[in-house]
C-alpha positions as CSV (number, residue, x, y, z in Angstrom):
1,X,33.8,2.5,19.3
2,X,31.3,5.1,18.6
3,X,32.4,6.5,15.7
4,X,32.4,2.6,14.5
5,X,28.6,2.4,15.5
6,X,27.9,5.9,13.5
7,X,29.1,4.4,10.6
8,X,27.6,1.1,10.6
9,X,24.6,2.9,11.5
10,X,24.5,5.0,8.6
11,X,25.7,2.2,6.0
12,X,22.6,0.3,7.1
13,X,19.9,3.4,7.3
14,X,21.1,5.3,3.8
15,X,21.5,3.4,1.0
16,X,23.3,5.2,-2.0
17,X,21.2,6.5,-4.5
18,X,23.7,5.8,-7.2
19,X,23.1,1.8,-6.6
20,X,20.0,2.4,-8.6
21,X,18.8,0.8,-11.7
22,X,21.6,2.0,-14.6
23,X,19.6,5.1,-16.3
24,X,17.0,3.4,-17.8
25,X,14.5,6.2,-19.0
26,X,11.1,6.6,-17.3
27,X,8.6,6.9,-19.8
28,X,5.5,9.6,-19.5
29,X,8.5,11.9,-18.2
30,X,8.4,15.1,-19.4
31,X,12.1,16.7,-21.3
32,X,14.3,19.2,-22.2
33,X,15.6,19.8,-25.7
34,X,18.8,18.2,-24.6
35,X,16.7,15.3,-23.5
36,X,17.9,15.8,-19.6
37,X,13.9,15.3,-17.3
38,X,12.3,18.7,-16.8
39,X,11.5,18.3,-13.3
40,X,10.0,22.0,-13.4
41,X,7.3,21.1,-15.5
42,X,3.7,20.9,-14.2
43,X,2.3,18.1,-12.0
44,X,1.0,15.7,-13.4
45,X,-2.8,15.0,-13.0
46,X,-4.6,11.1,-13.2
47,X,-7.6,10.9,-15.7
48,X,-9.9,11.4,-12.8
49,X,-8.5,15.3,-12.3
50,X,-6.8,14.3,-9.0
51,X,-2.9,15.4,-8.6
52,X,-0.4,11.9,-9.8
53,X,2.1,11.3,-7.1
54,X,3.5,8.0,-8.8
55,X,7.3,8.2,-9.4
56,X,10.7,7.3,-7.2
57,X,11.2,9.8,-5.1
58,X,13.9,10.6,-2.3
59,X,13.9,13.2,0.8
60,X,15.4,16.3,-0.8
61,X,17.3,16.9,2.6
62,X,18.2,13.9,4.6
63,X,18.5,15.9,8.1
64,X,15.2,15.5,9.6
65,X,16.1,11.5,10.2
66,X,18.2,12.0,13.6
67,X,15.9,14.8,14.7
68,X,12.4,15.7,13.4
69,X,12.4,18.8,15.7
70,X,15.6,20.3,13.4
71,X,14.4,23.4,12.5
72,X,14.1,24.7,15.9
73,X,10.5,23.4,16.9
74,X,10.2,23.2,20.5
75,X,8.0,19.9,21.4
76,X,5.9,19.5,23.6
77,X,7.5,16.5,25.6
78,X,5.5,14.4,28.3
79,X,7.7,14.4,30.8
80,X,8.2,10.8,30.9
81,X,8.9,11.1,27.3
82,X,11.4,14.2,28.2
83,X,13.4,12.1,30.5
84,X,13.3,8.9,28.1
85,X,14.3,11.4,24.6
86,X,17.5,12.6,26.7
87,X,18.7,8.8,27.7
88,X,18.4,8.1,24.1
89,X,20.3,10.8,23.3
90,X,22.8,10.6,25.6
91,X,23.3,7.1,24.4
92,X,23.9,8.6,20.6
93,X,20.4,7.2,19.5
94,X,21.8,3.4,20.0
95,X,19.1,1.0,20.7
96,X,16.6,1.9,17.6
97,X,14.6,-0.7,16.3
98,X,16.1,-0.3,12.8
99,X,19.5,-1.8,14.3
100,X,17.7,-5.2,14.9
101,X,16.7,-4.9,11.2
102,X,13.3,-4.0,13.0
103,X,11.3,-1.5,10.1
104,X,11.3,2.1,10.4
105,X,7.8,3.3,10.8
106,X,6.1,6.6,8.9
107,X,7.9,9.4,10.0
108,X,11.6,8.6,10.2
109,X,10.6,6.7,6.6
110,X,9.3,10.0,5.7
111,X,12.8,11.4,6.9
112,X,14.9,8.1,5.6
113,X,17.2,9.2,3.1
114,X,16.5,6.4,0.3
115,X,14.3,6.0,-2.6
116,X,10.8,4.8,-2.3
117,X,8.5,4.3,-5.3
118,X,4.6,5.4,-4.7
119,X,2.4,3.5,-6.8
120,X,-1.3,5.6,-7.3
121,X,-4.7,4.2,-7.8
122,X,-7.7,5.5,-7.5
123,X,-8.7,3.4,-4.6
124,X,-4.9,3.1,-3.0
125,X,-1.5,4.1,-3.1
126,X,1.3,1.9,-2.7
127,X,5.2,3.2,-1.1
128,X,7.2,0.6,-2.0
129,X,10.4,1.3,0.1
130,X,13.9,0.3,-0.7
131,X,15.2,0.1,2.5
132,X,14.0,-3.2,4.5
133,X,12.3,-3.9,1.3
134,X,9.4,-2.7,3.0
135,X,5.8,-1.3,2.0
136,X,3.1,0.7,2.9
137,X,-0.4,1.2,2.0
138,X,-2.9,4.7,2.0
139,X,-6.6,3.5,1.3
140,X,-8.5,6.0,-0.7
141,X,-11.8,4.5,-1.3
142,X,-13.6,6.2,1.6
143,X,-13.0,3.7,4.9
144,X,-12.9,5.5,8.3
145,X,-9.2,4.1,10.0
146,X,-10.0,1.0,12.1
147,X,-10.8,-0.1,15.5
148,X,-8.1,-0.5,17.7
149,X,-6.1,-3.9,15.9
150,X,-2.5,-5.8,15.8
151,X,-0.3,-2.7,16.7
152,X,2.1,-2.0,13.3
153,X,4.8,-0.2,12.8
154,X,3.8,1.5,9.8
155,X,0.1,1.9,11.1
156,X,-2.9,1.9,9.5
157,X,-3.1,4.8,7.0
158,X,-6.3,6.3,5.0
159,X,-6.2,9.6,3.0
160,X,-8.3,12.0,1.0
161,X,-8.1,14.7,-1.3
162,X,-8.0,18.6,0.0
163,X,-8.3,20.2,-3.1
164,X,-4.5,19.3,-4.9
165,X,-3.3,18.1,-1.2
166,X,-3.0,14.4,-0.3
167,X,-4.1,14.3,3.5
168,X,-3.1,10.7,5.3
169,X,-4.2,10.0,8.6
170,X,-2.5,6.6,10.4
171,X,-2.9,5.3,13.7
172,X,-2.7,1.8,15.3
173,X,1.0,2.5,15.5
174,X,3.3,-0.4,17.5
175,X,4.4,1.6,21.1
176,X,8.3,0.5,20.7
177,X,8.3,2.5,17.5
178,X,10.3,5.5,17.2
179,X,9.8,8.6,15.3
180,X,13.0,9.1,14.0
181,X,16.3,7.9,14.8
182,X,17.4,10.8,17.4
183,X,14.5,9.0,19.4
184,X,11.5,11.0,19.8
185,X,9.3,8.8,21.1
186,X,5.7,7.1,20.6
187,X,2.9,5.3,21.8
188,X,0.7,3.3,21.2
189,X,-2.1,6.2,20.4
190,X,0.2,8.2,18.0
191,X,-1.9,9.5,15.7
192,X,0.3,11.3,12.3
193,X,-1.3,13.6,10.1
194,X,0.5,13.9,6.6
195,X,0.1,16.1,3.9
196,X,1.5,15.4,0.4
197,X,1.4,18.3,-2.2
198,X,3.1,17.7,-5.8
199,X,4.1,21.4,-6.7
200,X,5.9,20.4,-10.0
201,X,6.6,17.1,-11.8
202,X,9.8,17.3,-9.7
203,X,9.1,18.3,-6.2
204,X,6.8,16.7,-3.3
205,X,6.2,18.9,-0.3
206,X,5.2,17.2,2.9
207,X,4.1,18.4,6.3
208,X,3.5,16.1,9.2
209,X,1.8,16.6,12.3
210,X,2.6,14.3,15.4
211,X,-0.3,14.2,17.9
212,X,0.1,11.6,20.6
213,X,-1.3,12.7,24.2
214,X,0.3,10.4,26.1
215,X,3.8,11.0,25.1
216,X,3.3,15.1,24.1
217,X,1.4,17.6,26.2
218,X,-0.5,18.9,22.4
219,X,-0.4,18.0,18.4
220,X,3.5,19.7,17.2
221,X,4.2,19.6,12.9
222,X,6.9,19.5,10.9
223,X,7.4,20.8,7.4
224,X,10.2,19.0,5.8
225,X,11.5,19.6,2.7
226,X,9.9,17.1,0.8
227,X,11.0,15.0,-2.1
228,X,13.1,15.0,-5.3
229,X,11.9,12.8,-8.0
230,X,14.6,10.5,-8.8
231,X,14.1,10.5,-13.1
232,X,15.0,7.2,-14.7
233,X,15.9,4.9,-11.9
234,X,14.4,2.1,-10.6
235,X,14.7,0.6,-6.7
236,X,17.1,-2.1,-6.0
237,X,16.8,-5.0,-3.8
238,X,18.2,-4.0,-0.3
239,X,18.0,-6.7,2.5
240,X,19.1,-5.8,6.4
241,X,20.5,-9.4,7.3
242,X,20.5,-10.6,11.0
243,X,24.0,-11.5,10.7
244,X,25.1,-7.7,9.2
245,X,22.5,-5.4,11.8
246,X,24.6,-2.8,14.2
247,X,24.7,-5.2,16.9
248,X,26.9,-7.8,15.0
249,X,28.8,-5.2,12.4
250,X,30.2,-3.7,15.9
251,X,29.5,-5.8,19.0
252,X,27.1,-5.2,21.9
């Protein structure tokens, strides 16, 4: 029965990134003489000077969803949130809210092995998700993050320029959110700090720190390994029905 809910998990959390759009080519991309994309060309800049993020990307490594602390980092649990991480472990992760069709919120979307397509302004950017369908927005045009509101899963996110680094700071986070799908947990004065560099026209680094006192004793980061730009591809429609979640796929 578990190895049943592993794999019904993972059929509804990673889509497969060869159910995109059939090869249509992007235009604006840079290419080889072969006519392949040269994802190792420079990053693109926006009239204004300011580094381009648009594009489809995906997580260049997809194992920092069941465990943001993967690379060894040892956080700095509450010990409430200790004792509630190691139930959720011990229970392989099985309750998340993504098996109720429930949205993943910004850092195990961050980690979530499927395409997302950011759309840049120069007053917002857009991250229009495959998975759930979902979307998320980053203000740019200089508002300070609000006053405590309807909690959201995905927050409330603004950002700013740091030099050729996109910094994004969200709070107003929902409290039954979890960070990632291991089950790191949150509450409801999570605050995450992101920071977005484009190095080449193919590669998005991304560094995210987690500072919530009331489920960690102090602020703890993690550098993931960014994103891949997924050249000449488009997103696909993908819908978690209430009839197809983990709970029916496999039984309760």
């Amino acid at each position: 029965m578990e190895t049943l809910k592993s794999i019904a998990v993972v059929l509804i959390a990673c889509g497969s990134v060869s159910a995109q759009w059939l090869h249509y080519p992007t235009p604006g991309i840079p290419r080889t003489t072969a006519g392949k994309p040269n994802l190792s060309a420079p990053a693109p800049k926006t009239a204004a000077g300011k580094p381009d993020l648009s594009g489809i990307w995906v997580p260049a490594d997809g194992k920092y969803l069941p465990n943001l602390a993967v690379d060894g980092i040892d956080v700095p649990f509450q010990p409430w949130a200790l004792a509630l991480y190691k139930e959720r472990q011990a229970n392989h992760g099985m309750g998340r809210p993504s098996e109720r069709c429930l949205t993943h919120g910004v850092t195990d979307f961050d980690a979530l092995a499927t395409p997302r397509k950011i759309i840049q302004t120069p007053q917002m950017i857009a991250i229009l998700f495959e998975s759930y369908n979902h979307y998320r927005q980053i203000f740019l045009d200089g508002r300070p993050l609000p006053e405590r509101i309807q909690p959201a899963y995905m927050g409330y996110s603004v950002g700013k320029w740091d030099g050729d680094t996109l910094v994004v700071d969200t709070t107003g986070f929902d409290e039954r959110g979890w960070l990632d799908d291991g089950g790191h947990p949150q509450t409801e004065a999570l605050h995450v700090t992101e920071r977005y560099r484009r190095t080449n026209f193919g590669h998005i680094t991304l560094q995210i720190t987690i500072d919530d006192a009331k489920a960690y004793t102090k602020p703890w980061t993690v550098n993931l390994s960014g994103f891949n730009l997924l050249a000449d591809e488009e997103l696909m429609e993908s819908i978690c029905e209430n009839e197809k979640d983990v709970v029916h796929m496999v039984g309760k």
